[in-house]
C-alpha positions in Angstrom: 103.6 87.7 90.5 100.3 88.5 88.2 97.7 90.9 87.4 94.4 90.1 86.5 91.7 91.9 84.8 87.6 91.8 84.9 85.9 92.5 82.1 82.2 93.2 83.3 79.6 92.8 80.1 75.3 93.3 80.9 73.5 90.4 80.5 70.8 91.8 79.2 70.2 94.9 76.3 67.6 97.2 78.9 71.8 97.3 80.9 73.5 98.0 77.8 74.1 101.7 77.9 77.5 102.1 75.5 76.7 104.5 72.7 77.9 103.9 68.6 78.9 106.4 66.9 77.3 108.3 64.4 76.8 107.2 60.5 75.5 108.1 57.1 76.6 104.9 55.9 74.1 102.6 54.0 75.5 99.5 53.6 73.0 96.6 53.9 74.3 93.9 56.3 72.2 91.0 57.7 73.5 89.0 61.0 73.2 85.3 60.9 73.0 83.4 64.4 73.7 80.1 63.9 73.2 77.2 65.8 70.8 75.7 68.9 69.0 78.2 70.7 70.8 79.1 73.9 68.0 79.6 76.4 70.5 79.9 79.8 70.2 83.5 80.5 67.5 84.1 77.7 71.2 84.2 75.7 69.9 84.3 72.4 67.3 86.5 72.7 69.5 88.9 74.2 71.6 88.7 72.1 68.7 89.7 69.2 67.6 92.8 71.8 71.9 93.9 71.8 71.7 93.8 67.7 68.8 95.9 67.4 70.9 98.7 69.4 74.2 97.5 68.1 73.5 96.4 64.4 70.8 99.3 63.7 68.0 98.5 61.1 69.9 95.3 60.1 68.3 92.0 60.0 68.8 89.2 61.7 68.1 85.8 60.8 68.0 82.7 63.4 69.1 79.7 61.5 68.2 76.9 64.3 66.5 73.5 64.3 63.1 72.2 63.2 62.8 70.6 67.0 63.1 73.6 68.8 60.3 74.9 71.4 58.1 76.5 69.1 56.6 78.9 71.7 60.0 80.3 72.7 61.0 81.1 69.1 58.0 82.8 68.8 59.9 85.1 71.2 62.7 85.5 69.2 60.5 86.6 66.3 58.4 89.6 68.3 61.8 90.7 68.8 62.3 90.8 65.3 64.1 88.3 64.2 63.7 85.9 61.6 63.4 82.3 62.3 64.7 79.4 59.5 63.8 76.2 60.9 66.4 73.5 59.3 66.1 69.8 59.5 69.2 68.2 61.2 71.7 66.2 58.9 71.5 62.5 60.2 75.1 62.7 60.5 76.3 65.4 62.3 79.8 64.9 61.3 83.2 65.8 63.2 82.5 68.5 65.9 79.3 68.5 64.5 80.4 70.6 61.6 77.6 69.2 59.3 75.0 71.4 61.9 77.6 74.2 61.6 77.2 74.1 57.2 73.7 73.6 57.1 72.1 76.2 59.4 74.9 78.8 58.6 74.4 78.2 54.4 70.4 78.4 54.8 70.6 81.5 56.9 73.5 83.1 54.2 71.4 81.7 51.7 68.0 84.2 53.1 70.4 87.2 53.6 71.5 87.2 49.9 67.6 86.6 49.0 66.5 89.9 51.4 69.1 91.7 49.5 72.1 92.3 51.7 75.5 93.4 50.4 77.7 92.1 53.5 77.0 89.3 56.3 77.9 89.0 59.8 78.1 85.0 60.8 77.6 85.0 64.5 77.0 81.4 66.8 74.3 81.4 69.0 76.7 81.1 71.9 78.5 84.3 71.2 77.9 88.2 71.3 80.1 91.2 70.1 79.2 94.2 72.3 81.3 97.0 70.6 78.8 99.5 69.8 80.6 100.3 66.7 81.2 96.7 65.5 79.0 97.7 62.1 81.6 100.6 60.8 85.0 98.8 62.8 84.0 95.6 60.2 83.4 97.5 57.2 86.1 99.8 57.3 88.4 96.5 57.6 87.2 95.4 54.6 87.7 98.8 52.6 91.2 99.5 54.5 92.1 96.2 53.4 91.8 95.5 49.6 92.3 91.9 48.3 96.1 91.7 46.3 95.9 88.5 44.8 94.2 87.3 41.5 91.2 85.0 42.5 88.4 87.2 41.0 85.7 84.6 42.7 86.7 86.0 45.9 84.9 89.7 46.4 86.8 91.0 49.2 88.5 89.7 51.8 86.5 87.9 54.7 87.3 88.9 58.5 88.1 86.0 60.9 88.7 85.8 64.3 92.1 85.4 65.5 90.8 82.7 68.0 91.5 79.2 66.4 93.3 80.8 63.6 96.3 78.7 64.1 99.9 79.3 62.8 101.1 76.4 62.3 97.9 74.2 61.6 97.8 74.6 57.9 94.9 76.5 56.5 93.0 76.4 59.9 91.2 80.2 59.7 88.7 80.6 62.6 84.7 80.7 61.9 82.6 81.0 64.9 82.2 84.5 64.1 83.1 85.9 60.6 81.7 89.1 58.3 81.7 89.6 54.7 80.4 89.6 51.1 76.8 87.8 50.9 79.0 85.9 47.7 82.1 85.1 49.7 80.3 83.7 53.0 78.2 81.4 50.8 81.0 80.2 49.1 82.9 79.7 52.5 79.8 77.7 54.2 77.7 76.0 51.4 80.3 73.5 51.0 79.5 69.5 51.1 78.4 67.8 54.0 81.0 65.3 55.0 80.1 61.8 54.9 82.7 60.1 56.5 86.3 60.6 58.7 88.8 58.0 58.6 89.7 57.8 61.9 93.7 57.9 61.3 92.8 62.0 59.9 93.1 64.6 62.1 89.7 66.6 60.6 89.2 70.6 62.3 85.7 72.4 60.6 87.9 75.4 60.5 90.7 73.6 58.3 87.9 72.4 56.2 85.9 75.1 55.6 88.9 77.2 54.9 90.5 75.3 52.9 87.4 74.5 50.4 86.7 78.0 50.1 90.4 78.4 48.9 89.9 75.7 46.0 86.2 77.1 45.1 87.6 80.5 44.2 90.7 78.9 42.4 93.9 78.2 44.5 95.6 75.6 44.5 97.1 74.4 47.9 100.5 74.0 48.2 100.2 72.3 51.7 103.1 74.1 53.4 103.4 75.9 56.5 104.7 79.2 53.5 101.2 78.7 51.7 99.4 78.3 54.6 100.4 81.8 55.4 100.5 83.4 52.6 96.4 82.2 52.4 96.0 84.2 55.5 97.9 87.0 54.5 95.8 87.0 51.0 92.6 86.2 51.6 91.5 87.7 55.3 91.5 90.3 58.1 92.5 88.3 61.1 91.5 90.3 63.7 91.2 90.2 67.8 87.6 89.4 69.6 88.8 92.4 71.9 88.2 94.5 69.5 84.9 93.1 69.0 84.5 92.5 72.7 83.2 89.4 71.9 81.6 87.0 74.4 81.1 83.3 74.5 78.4 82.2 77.1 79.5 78.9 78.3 77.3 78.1 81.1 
């Protein structure tokens, strides 16, 4: 009493053979992979090869760890990248969101320095293949103006609609996210955190959300109304279809 659906993807760039569309458009945008190097599949460095076709003279900068095989990041960088080598927090915090803050902040932190107007925050793990995923996420930000009257906040950021939950209050998604160099630095270079009482419930994606709402100036109302009206204010919640996003979970 079902149908089902396969969605076929190349695992590597020399299969990829989708074409983007053209563009005059000269935006500077820098992609951000975040997170261990995923070596099943040479996933990452796929992933680098797919950006140079899909994210066109864009940089992208690996924000990974300071223990990682040296010889295979060389890899990464005659593929072009750029590789930040962090040093692990010594607490890695709930879900590990302490990794999460500290490779994604340092590898914002280098995209502002190069120069880039927007960022696209993308984990290690996962891939968009949409050939036209540079012009779909600008044009969501320009079809989409920010309403509200937080002038720390540049333009709205685009989340996924994955783990943005409805009734989890203030709980926006972040595996992968695009926006403002200004915005995404505020969103991610937050404080570590130290401790979790173990009677908390603590989500990264509550956290982070909800500290980027006080940094720009709101104040939280912590009801299911506010919650929404955060979303409905401050993001583009969109589908990873549209993206054709891919998590590799080996």
């Amino acid at each position: 009493g079902q149908f089902t659906t396969l969605h076929r993807r190349p695992m590597y760039a020399k299969d990829y053979t989708l074409v983007r569309d053209a563009s005059a458009d000269n935006t500077r945008l820098a992609v951000v992979l975040q997170g261990p190097i995923i070596k099943d599949a040479d996933f990452t460095l796929e992933t680098i090869k797919f950006y140079r076709i899909i994210f066109p003279n864009t940089p992208v900068i690996v924000s990974t760890w300071e223990d990682e095989d040296g010889q295979y990041l060389d890899r990464l960088r005659k593929e072009g990248a750029e590789v930040l080598l962090n040093k692990k927090p010594t607490y890695p915090g709930p879900s590990n969101v302490n990794f999460q803050i500290t490779s994604t902040a340092a590898g914002i932190k280098r995209a502002k320095d190069i120069g880039v107007d927007y960022v696209v925050k993308n984990r290690t793990d996962q891939r968009v293949y949409n050939p036209n995923s540079r012009k779909f996420l600008l044009n969501l930000v320009k079809a989409f103006p920010l309403t509200h009257n937080y002038p720390l906040q540049k333009q709205r950021t685009v989340n996924l609609c994955f783990a943005t939950f409805k009734y989890k209050l203030y709980h926006a998604s972040d595996t992968f996210m695009f926006g403002t160099g200004e915005d995404m630095l505020a969103y991610f270079d937050v404080a570590l955190v130290e401790d979790q009482p173990r009677d908390e419930i603590f989500t990264p994606e509550h956290y982070l959300f909800s500290e980027f709402l006080k940094r720009i100036g709101r104040a939280l109302k912590w009801t299911l109304e506010d919650s929404l009206e955060t979303y409905a204010e401050h993001l583009v919640v969109v589908d990873q279809a549209s993206l054709d996003l891919y998590w590799h979970k080996p």
